[in-house]
C-alpha positions in Angstrom: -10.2 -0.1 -19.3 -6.7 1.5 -20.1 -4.3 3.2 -17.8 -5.5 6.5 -16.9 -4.5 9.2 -19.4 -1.2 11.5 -18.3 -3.6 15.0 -17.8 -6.6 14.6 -16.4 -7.1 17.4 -18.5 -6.5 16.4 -21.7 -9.4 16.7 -24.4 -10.6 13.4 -24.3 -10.4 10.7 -22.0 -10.8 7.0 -23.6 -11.5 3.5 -22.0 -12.5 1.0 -23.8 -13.6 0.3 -27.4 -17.0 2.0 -27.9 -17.3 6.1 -27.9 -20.0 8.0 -27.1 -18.5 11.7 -27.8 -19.6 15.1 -25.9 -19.0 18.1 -28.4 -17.7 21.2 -26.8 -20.5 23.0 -27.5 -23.0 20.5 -28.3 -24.0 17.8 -24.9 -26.0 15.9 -28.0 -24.2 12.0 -28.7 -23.0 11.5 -31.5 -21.9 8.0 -32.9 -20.3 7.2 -35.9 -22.1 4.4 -36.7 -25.8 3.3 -34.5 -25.0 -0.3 -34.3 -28.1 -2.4 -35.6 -27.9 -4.7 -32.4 -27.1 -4.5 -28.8 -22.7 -4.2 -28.8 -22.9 -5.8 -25.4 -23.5 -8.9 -27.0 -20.2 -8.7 -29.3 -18.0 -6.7 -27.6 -16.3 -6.6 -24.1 -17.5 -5.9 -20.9 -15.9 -2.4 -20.8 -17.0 0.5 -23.0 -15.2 3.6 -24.5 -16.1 6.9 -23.1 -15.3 9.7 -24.8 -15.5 13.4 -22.8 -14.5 16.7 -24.1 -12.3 19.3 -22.4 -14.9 21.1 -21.4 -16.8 18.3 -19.8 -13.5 17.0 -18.8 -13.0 20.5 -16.6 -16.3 20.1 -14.8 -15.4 16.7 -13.6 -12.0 17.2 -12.4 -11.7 20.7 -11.7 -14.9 21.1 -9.7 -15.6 17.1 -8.5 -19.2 16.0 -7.7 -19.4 15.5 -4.4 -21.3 12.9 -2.3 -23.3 12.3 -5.6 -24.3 8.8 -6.7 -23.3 7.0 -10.0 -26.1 6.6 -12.1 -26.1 4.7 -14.8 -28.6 4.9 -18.2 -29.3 2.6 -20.9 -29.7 4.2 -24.4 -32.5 1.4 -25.7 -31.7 3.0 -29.1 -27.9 2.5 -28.9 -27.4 0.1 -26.1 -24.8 1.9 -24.7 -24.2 2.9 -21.0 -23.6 6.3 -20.1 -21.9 7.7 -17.4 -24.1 10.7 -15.7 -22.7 11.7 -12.6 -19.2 10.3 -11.3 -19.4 9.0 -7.0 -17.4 11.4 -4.9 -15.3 12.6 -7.9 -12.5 15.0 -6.1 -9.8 16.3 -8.0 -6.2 16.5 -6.8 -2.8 17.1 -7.7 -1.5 13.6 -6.6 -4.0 11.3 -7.4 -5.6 11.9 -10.6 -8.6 10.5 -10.7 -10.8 9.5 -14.2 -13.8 8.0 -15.4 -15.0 4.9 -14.6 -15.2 2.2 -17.1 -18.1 0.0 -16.6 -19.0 -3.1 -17.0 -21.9 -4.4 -19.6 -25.0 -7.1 -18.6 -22.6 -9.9 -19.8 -22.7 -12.0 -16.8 -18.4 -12.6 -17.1 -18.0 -8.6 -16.8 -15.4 -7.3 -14.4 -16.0 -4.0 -13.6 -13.7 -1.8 -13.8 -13.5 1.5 -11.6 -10.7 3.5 -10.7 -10.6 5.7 -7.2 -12.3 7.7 -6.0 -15.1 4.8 -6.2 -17.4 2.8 -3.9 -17.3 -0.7 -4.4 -21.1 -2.2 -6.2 -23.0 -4.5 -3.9 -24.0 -7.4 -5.9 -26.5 -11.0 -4.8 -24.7 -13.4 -2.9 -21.3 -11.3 -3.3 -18.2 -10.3 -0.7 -16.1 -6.9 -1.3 -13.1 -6.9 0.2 -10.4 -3.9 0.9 -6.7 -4.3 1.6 -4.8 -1.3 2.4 -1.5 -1.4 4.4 -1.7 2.2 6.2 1.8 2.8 7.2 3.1 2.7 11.0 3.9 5.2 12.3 0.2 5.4 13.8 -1.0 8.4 16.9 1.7 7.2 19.2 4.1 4.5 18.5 6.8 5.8 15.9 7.5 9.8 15.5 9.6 10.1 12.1 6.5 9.8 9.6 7.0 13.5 8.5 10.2 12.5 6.9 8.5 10.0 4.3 6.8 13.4 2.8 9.4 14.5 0.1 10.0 17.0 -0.5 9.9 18.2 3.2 6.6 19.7 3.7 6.4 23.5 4.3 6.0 24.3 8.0 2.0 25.3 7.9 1.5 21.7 5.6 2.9 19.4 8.5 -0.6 18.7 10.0 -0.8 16.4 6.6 2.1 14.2 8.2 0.1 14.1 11.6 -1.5 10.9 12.4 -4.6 13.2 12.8 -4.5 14.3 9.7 -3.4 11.4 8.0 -6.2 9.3 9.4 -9.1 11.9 8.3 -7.7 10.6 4.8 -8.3 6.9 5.6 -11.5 7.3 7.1 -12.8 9.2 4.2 -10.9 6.7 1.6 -12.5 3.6 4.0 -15.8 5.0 4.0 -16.2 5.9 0.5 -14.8 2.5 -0.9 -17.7 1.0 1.6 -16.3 -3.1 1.6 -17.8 -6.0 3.4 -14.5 -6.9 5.0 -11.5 -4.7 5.0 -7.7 -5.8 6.0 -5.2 -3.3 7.5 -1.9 -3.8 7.8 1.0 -1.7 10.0 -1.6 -1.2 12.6 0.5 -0.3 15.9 -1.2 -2.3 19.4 -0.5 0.7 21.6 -3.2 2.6 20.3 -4.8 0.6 18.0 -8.7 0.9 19.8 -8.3 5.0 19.7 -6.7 5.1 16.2 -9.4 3.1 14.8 -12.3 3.9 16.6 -13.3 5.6 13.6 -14.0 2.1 11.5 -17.0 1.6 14.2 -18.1 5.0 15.2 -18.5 6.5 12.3 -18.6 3.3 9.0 -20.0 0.9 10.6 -17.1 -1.9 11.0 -19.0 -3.0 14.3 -16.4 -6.6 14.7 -12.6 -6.4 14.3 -9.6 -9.2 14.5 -5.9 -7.9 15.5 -3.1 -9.6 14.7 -1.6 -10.9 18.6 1.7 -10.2 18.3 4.4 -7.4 16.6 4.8 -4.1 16.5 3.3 -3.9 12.8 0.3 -6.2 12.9 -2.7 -6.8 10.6 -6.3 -6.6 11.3 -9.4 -7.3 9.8 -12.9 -5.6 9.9 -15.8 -6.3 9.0 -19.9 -5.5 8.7 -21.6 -7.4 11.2 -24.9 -6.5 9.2 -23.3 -8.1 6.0 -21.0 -10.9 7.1 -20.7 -13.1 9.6 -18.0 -15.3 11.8 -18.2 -18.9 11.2 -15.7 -20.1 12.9 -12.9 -18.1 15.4 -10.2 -16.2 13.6 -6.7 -18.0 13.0 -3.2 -16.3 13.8 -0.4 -17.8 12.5 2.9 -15.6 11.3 1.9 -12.6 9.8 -1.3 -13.9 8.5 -4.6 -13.6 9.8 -7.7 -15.9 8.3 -11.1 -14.7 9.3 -14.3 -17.1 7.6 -17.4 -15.8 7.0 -21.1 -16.4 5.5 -22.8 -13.6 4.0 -25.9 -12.9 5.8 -28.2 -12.1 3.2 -27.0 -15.1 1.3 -29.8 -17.6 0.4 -27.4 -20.9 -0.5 -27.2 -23.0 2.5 -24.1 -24.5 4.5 -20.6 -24.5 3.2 -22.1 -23.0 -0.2 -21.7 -19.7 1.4 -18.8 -19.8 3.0 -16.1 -17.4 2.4 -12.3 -17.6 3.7 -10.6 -14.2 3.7 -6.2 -14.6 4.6 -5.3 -11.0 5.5 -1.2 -11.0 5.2 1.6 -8.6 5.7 4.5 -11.4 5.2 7.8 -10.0 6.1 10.3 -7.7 4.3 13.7 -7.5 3.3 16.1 -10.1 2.5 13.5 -12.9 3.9 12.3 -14.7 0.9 12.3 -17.8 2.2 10.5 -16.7 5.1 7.8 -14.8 3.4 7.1 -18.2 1.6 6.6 -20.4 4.8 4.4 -17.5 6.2 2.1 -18.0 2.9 2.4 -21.4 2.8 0.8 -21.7 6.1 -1.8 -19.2 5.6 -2.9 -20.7 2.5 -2.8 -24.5 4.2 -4.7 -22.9 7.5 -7.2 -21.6 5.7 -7.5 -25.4 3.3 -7.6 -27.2 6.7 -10.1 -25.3 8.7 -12.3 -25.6 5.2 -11.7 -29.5 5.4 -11.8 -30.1 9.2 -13.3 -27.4 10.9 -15.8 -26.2 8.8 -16.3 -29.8 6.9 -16.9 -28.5 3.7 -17.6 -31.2 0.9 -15.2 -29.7 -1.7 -11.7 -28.2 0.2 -10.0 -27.8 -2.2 -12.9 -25.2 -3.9 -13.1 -22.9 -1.0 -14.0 -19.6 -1.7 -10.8 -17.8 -0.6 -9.4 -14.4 -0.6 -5.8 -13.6 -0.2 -4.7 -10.3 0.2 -2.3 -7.7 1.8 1.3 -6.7 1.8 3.6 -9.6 -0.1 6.4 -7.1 0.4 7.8 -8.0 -3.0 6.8 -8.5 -6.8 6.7 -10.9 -9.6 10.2 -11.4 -8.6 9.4 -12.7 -5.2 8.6 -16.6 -3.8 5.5 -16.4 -2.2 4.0 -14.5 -5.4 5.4 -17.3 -7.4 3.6 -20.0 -5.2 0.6 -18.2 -5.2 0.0 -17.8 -8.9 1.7 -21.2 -10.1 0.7 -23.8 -7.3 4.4 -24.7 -6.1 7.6 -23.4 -5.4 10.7 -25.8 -4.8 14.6 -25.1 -3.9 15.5 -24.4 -7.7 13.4 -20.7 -7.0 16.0 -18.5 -5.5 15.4 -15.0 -4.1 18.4 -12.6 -3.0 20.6 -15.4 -4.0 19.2 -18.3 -1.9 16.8 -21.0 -2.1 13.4 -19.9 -0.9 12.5 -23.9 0.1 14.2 -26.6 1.4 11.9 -29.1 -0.9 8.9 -29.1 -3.0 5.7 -26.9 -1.3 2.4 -27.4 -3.7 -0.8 -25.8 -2.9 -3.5 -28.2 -1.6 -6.5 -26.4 -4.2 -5.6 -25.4 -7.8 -3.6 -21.8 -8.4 -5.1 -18.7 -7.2 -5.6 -15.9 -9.9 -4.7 -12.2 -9.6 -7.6 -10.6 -9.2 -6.7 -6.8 -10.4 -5.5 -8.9 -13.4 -9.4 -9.7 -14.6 -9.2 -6.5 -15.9 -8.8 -6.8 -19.6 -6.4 -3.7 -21.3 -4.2 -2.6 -18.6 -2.0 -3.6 -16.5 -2.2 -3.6 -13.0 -1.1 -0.2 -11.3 1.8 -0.1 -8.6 0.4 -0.2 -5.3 3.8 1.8 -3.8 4.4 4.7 -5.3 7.7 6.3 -3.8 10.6 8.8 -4.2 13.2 7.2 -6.9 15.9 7.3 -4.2 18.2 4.8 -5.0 19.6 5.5 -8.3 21.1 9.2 -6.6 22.0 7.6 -3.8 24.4 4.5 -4.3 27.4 3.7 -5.9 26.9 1.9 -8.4 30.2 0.9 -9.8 29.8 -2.4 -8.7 27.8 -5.3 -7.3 29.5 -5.1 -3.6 29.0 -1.2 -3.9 25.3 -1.0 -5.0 24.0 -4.3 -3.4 26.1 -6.5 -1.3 27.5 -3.5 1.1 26.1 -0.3 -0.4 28.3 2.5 -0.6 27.1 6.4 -1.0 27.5 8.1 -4.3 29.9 10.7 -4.8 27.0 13.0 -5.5 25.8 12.5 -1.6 29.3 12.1 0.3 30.3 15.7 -1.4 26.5 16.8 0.1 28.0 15.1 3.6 30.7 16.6 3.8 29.3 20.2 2.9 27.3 19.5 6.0 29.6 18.2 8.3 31.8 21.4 7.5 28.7 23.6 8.4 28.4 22.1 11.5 31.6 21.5 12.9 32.9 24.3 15.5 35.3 22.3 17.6 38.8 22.9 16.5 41.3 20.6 17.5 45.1 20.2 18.2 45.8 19.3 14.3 44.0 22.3 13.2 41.0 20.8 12.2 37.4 20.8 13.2 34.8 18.0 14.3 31.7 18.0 15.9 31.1 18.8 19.7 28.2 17.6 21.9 26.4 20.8 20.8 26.9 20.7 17.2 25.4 17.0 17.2 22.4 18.7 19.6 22.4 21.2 16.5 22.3 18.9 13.8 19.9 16.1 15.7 17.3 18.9 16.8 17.3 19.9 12.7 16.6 16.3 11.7 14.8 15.1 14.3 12.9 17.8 16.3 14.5 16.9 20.0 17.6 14.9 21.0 17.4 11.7 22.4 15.5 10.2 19.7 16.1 8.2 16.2 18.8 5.6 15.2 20.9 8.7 14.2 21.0 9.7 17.9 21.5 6.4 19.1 24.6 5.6 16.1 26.0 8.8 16.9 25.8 8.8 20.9 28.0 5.4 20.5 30.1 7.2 18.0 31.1 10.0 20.7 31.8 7.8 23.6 28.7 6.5 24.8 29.1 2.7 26.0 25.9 1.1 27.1 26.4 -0.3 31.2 26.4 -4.5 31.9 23.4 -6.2 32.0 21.8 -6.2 35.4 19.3 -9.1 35.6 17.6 -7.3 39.1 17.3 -3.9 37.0 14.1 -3.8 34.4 15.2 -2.6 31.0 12.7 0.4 31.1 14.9 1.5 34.4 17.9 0.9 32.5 20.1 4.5 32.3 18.7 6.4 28.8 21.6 6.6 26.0 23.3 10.4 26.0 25.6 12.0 24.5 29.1 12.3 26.5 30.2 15.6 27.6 33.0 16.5 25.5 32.7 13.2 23.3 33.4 14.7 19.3 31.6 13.2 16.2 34.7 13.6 13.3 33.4 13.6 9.6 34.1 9.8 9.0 31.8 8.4 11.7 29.4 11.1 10.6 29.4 9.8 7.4 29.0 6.0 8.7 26.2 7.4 11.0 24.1 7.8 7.5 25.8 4.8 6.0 24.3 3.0 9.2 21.0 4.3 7.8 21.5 3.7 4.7 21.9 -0.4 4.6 18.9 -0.7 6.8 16.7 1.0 3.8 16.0 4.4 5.0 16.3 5.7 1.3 13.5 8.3 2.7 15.2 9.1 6.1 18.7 10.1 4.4 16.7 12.2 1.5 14.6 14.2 4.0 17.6 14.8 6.3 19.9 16.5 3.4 17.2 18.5 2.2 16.5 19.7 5.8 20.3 20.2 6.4 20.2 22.6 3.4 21.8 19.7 0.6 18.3 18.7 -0.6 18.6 15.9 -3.9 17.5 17.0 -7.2 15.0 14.1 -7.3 12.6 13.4 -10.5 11.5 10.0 -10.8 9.0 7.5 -8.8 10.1 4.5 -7.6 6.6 2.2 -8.7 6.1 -1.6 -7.3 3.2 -4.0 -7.0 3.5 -5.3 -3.5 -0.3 -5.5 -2.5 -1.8 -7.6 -4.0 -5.4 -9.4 -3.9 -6.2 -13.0 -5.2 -9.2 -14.9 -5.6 -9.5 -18.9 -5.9 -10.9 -20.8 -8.7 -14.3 -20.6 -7.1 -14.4 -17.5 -7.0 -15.2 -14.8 -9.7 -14.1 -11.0 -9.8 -17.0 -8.9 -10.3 -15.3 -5.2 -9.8 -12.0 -3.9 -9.1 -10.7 -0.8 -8.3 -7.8 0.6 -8.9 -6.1 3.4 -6.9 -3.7 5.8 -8.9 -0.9 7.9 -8.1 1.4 9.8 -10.4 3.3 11.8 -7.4 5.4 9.6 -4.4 3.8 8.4 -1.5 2.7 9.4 1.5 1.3 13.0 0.3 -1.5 15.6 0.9 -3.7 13.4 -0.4 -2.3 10.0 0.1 -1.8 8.8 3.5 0.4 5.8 3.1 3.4 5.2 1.0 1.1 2.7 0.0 -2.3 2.5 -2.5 -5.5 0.4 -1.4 -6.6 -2.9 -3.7 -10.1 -3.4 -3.8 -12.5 -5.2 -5.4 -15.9 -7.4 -5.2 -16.5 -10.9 -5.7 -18.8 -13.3 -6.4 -19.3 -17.2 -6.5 -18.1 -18.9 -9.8 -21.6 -20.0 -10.0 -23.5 -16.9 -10.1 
């Protein structure tokens, strides 16, 4: 159970302790040593497998498709072995490798790593988080601008909601959990969008979020789990409780709680602690009272989804320690006004029950930042960021380019059809994006008083003045506009498209999805979802990867 190797390719692919070894030209195993009793019994859950190069090119360069994992015990050795690989597709973005798996030791965690289908187990719940990224089919336009570099004019369809969500479906269908929470689901076409879940995997029940633009919602298997009580909303968290229905323990023994969050993002620490707070206390309270179950505070509980921050963050440090108090600042500021403890013990980290690697970044991203900012100081990097000298020099190259409009001093800015130029290159059509709407302002544009008898959908549409001028300085503030409200991606896609394109290198990797289990509970697989190239790509829909894993009762 390591961190997948850096080639897929490379001659031999490790995990574990324990090798079984495939010669190049020799499919005959090997060992060093035949152990004289079973290893399972002395050594961890997760075995070493060993693969040559050659092996290692069937696997990844030609996949097994819609095969079944199949696994063999060598009585002789007492080893597993790995015969055929479940929907093993090889790409350029997401590497994927063996899976490492787990022995008859009844603490194993399994370990897999994507592309995987979850195991079904007695009396266990698999549950999938995956925040998919709004824009969905119709509210939001600009997701072709989180694909960097821009993607060549016959590759758009990937950026396409249509194409996009042909990804999910398959990555839904083939991970195959009980229960699976979405976040950044848009209301306006949430029923078409997702009409896939039902149709075509089988997610006949569903609870949305009520209220937002980005909302969760949770799915489920009606022929697996069932409602036992009506779902609970409160802010960005949504609690569904279930009871297997194959499960042979009787009344609150099988119940399971499952808090399906997307808690809020920037600078809102404080905030996103409250939101999990209450989750958490919702979901302890409609144990106790709703659901009278003799031991509360021993719930089988779930929480997962999009903490929209790290180890660094509040709510993460409430989660995993019990408590967080005023002393805990985030951004600067106290995330609590007093004491807030957790009414059951600590929740564990459930990708952390597999031993020998670290968990893997959920967000893997364009290292923007770093080329971006000034960073000559605090105020210039953080409080009020300012643009590199590498980018204004890019800004101004552009402006230059674009500017036809000469005026009395002898200088040039940019007319209304310049800005048309430059808007229809970044944005496809005018009359669309915060650029539009910064730079409209900019040129003259002044939005009309308030009429309480006039509905703000018949309200007059922003436009750009006739004859208004954009000069280079509110150009530049247009993209500083941009800028401080975190469109890193939005800035980067627009240079490259303007012709000024960023040499960028690096990934930006963080851990913001994250799945946890009570004490109650016990992890019997994760899986892991890897990515070596930024997010969204060709083969990754979201700028976001999917946590997964299966879970049984503590005492199983």
């Amino acid at each position: 159970s390591a961190r997948p190797p850096a080639d897929p390719r490379a001659p031999h692919l490790a995990f574990g302790r324990r090798a079984r070894r495939y010669n190049d030209d020799d499919t005959s195993v090997s060992p060093a040593e035949p152990p004289s009793r079973d290893p399972c019994l002395d050594s961890p859950p997760c075995r070493l497998l060993t693969i040559s190069s050659s092996v290692a090119s069937f696997f990844f360069g030609y996949g097994l498709v819609q095969t079944k994992a199949l696994l063999a015990r060598d009585k002789t050795l007492g080893l597993y072995t790995v015969l055929f690989i479940h929907h093993l597709t090889a790409t350029a973005a997401t590497a994927p490798t063996m899976v490492a798996l787990g022995s008859s030791v009844s603490s194993a965690c399994q370990h897999l790593v994507s592309p995987a289908t979850l195991p079904r187990l007695p009396g266990s719940l698999s549950v999938l988080s995956y925040n998919v990224l709004l824009p969905n089919s119709q509210d939001g336009w600009w997701n072709y601008k989180m694909y960097y570099p821009p993607l060549d004019p016959d590759d758009t369809h990937h950026s396409s909601w249509e194409g996009r969500s042909g990804l999910l479906r398959e990555r839904i269908g083939l991970i195959d959990a009980d229960v699976v929470c979405l976040q950044e689901v848009s209301p306006l076409s949430f029923e078409g969008d997702f009409s896939f879940m039902s149709e075509e995997l089988g997610y006949d029940a569903v609870e949305m979020y009520k209220k937002g633009r980005f909302r969760p919602a949770t799915f489920w298997k009606t022929s697996r789990v069932e409602l036992v009580t009506p779902p609970m909303h409160k802010d960005r968290t949504l609690l569904t409780s279930f009871r297997l229905v194959d499960d042979d323990e009787a009344g609150d023994e099988s119940n399971w709680h499952v808090l399906n969050c997307h808690l809020q993002a920037g600078k809102q620490g404080g905030r996103r602690v409250r939101q999990v707070v209450e989750g958490v206390t919702t979901a302890f309270k409609t144990a106790k009272n709703k659901l009278k179950e003799r031991e509360p505070e021993q719930l089988r509980l779930v929480v997962c989804g999009d903490f929209n921050g790290g180890d660094e963050c509040g709510a993460v440090r409430y989660i995993e320690r019990g408590s967080v108090g005023p002393d805990f600042l985030e951004d600067g500021e106290a995330v609590a006004s007093k004491e807030k403890a957790m009414p059951m013990p600590p929740l564990r980290d459930a990708t952390r029950d597999v031993a020998g690697r670290p968990p893997p970044p959920t967000m893997v991203v364009s290292e923007l930042i770093s080329l971006m900012i000034d960073r000559g100081s605090i105020e210039t990097a953080y409080m009020e960021p300012q643009f590199s000298e590498e980018v204004l020099d890019r800004l101004d190259r552009i402006y230059s380019g674009l500017a036809s409009h000469e005026t009395e001093e002898g200088g040039k800015v940019m007319s209304k059809s310049d800005a048309e130029r430059w808007l229809t290159t970044i944005n496809l059509r005018v009359g669309r994006g915060s650029e539009f709407r910064s730079a409209a302002k900019r040129m003259g544009w002044a939005e009309p008083e308030a009429d309480p008898e006039v509905e703000k959908g018949d309200r007059p549409p922003i436009v750009i003045p006739e004859g208004g001028t954009l000069g280079r300085d509110d150009f530049v503030a247009v993209y500083l506009d941009e800028l401080r409200q975190g469109k890193f991606w939005g800035v980067a896609w627009d240079l490259a498209a303007l012709g000024e394109p960023l040499d960028v290198t690096g990934v930006f990797e963080a851990r913001y999805d994250r799945m946890y289990r009570s004490e109650s509970v016990r992890t019997a697989a994760v899986l892991d979802t890897v990515s070596r190239s930024a997010c969204p790509n060709k083969a990754e829909p979201s700028d976001h990867l999917p946590v997964a894993a299966t879970f049984v009762s503590a005492k199983s």
